[in-house]
PDB file of N, CA, C and O in Angstrom:
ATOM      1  N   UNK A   1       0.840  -1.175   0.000  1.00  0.00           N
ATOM      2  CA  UNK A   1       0.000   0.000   0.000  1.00  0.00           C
ATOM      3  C   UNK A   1       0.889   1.243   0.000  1.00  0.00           C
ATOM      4  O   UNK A   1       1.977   1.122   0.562  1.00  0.00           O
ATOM      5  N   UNK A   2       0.497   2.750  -0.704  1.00  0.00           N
ATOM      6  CA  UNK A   2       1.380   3.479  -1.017  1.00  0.00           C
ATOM      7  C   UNK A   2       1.202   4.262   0.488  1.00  0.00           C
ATOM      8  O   UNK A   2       0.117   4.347   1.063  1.00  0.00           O
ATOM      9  N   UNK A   3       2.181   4.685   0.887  1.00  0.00           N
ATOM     10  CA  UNK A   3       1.857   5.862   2.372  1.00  0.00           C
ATOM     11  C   UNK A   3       1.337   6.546   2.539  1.00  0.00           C
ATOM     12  O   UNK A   3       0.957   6.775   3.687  1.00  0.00           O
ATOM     13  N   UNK A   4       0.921   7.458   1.286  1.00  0.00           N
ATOM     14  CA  UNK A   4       0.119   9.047   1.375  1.00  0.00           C
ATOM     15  C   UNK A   4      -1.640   8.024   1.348  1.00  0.00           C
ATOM     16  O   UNK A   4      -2.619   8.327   2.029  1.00  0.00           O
ATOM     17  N   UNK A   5      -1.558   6.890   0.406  1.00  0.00           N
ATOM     18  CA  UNK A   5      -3.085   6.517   0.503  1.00  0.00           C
ATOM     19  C   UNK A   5      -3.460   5.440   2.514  1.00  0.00           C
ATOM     20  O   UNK A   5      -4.508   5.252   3.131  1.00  0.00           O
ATOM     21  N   UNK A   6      -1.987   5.042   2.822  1.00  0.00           N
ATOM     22  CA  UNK A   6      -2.275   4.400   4.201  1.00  0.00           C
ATOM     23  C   UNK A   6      -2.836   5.909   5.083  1.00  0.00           C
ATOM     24  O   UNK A   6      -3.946   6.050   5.596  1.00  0.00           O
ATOM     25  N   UNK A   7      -1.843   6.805   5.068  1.00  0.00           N
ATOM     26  CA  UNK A   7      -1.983   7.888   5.991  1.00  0.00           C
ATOM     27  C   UNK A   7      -3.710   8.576   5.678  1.00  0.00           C
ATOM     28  O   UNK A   7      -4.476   8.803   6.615  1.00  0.00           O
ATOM     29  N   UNK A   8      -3.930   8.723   4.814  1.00  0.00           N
ATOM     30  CA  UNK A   8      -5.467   9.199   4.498  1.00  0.00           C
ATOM     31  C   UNK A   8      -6.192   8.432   4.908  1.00  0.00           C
ATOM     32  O   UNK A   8      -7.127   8.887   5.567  1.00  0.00           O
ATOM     33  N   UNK A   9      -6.122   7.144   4.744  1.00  0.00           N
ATOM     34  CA  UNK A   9      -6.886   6.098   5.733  1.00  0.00           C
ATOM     35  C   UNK A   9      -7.342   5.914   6.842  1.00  0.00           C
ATOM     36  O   UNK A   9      -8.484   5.678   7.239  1.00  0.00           O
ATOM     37  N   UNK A  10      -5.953   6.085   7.562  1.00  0.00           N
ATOM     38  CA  UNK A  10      -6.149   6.073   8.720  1.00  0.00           C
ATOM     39  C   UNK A  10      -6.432   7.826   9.531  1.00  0.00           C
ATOM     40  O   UNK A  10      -6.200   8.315  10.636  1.00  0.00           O
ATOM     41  N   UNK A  11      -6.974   8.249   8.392  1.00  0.00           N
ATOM     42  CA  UNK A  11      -7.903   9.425   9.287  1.00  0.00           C
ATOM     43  C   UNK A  11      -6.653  10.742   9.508  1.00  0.00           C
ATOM     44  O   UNK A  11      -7.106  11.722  10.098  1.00  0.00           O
ATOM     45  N   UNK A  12      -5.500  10.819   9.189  1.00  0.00           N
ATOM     46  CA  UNK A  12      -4.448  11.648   9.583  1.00  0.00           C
ATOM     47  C   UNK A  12      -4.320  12.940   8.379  1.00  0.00           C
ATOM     48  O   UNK A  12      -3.971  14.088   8.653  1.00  0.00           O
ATOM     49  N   UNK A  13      -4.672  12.467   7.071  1.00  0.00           N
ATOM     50  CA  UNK A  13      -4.882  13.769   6.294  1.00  0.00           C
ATOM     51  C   UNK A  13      -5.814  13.431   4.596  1.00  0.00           C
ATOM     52  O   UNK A  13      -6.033  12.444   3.895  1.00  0.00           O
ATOM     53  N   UNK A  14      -5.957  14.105   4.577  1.00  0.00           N
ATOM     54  CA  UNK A  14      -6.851  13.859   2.970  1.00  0.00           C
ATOM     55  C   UNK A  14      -5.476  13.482   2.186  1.00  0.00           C
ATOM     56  O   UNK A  14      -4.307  13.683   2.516  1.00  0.00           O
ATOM     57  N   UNK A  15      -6.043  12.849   1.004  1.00  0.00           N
ATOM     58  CA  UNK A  15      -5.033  12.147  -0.008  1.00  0.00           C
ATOM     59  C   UNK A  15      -3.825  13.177  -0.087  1.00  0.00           C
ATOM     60  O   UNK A  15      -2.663  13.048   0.299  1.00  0.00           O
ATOM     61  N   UNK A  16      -4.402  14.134  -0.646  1.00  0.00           N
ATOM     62  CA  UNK A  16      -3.552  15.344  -1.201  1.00  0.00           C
ATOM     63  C   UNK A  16      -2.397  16.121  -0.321  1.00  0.00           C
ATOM     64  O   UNK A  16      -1.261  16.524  -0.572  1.00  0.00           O
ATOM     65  N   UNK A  17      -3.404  16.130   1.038  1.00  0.00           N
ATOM     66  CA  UNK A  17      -2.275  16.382   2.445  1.00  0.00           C
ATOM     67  C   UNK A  17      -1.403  15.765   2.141  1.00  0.00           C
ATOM     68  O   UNK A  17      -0.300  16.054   1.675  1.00  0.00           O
ATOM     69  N   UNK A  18      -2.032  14.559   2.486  1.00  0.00           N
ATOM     70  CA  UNK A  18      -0.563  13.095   2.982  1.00  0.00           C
ATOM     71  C   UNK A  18       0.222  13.152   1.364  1.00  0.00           C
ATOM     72  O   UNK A  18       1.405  13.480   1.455  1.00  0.00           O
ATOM     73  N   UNK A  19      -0.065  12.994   0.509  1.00  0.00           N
ATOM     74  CA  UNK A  19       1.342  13.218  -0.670  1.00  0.00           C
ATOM     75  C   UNK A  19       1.716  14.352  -0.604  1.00  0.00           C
ATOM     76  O   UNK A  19       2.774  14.203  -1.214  1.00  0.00           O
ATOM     77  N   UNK A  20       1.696  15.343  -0.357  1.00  0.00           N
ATOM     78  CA  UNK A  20       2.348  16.858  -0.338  1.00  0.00           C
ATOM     79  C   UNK A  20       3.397  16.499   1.208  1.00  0.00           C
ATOM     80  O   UNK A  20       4.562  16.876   1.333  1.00  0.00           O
ATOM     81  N   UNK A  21       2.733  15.821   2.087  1.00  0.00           N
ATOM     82  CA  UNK A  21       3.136  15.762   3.087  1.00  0.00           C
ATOM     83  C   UNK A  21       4.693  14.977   3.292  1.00  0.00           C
ATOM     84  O   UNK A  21       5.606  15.263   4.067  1.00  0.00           O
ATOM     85  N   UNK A  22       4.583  13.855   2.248  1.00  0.00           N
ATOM     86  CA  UNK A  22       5.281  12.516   2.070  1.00  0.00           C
ATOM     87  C   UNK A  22       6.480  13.716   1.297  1.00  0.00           C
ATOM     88  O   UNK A  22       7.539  13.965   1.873  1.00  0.00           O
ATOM     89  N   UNK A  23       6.263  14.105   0.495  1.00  0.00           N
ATOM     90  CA  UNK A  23       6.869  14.526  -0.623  1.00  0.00           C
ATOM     91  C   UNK A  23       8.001  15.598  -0.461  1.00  0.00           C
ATOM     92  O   UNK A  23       8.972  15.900  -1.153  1.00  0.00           O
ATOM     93  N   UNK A  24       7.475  16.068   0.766  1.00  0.00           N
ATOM     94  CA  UNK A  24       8.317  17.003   1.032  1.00  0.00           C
ATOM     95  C   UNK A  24       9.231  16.854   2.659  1.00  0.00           C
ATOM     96  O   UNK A  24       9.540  17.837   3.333  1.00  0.00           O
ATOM     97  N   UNK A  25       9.530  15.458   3.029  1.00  0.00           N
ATOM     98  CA  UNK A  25       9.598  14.949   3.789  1.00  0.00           C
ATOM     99  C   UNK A  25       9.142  14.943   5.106  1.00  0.00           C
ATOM    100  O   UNK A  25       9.863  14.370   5.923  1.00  0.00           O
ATOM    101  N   UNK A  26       8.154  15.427   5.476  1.00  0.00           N
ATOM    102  CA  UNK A  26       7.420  15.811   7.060  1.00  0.00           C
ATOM    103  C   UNK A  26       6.751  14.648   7.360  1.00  0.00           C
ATOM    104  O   UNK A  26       5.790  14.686   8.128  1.00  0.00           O
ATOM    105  N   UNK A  27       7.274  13.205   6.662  1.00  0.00           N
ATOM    106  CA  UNK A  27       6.751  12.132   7.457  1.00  0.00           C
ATOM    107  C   UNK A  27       7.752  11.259   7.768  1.00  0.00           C
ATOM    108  O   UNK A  27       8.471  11.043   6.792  1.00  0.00           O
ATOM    109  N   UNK A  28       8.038  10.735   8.656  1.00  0.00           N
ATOM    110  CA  UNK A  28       9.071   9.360   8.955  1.00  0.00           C
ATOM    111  C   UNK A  28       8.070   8.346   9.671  1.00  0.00           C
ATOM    112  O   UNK A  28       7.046   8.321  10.353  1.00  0.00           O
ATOM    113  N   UNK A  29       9.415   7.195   8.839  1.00  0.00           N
ATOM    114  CA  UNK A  29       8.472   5.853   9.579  1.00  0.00           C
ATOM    115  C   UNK A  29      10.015   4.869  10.033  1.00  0.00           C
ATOM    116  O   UNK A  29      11.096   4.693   9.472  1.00  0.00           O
ATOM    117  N   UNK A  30       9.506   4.475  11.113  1.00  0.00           N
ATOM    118  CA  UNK A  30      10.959   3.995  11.989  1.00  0.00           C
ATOM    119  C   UNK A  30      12.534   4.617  12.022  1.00  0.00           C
ATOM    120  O   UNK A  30      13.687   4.243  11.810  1.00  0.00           O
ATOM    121  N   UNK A  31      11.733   5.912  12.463  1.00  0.00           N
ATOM    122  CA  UNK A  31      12.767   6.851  12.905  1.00  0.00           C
ATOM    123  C   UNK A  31      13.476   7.283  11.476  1.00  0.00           C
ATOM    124  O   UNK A  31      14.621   7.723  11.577  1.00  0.00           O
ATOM    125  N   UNK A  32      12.878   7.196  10.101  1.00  0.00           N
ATOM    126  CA  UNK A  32      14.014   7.839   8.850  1.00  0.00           C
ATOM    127  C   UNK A  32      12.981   8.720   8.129  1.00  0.00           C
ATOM    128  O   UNK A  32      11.848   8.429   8.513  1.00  0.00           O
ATOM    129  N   UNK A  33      12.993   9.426   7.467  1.00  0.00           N
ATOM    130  CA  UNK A  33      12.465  10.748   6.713  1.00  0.00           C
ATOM    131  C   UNK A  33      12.189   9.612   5.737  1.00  0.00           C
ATOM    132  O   UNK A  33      12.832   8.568   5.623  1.00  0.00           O
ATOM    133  N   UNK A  34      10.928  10.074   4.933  1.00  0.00           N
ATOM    134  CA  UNK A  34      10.260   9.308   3.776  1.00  0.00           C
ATOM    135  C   UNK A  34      10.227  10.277   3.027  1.00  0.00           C
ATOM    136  O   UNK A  34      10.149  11.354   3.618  1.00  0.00           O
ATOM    137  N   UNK A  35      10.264  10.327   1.683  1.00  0.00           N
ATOM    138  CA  UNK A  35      10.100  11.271   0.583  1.00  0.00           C
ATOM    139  C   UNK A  35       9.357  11.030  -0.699  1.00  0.00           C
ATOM    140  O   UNK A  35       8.816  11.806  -1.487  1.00  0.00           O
ATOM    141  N   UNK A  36       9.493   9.700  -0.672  1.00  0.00           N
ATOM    142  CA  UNK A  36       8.871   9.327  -1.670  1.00  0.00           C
ATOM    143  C   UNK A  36       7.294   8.510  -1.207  1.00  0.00           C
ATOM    144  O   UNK A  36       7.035   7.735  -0.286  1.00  0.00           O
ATOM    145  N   UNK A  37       6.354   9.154  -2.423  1.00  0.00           N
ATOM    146  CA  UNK A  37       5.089   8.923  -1.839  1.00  0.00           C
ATOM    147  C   UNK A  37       4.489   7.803  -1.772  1.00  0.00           C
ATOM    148  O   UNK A  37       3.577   7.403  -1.048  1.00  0.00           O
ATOM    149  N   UNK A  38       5.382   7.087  -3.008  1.00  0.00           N
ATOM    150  CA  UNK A  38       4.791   5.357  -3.037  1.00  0.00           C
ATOM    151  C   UNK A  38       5.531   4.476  -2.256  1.00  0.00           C
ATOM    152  O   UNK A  38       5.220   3.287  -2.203  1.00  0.00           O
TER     153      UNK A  38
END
């Protein structure tokens, strides 16, 4: 599953948030910066 569509899922931002979000790195997952949205 891609992150920006898990994170919208689970209620944390609309699609568009969470890939703008992913994209510009303001998300980590086990402690490392994510950038890429898929």
């Amino acid at each position: 599953m891609k992150l920006f569509l898990f994170l919208s899922h689970s209620g944390v931002a609309s699609r568009r948030k969470a890939f703008e979000a992913v994209g510009v790195g303001r998300v980590q997952v086990n402690g490392k910066v994510v950038s890429e949205p898929s």
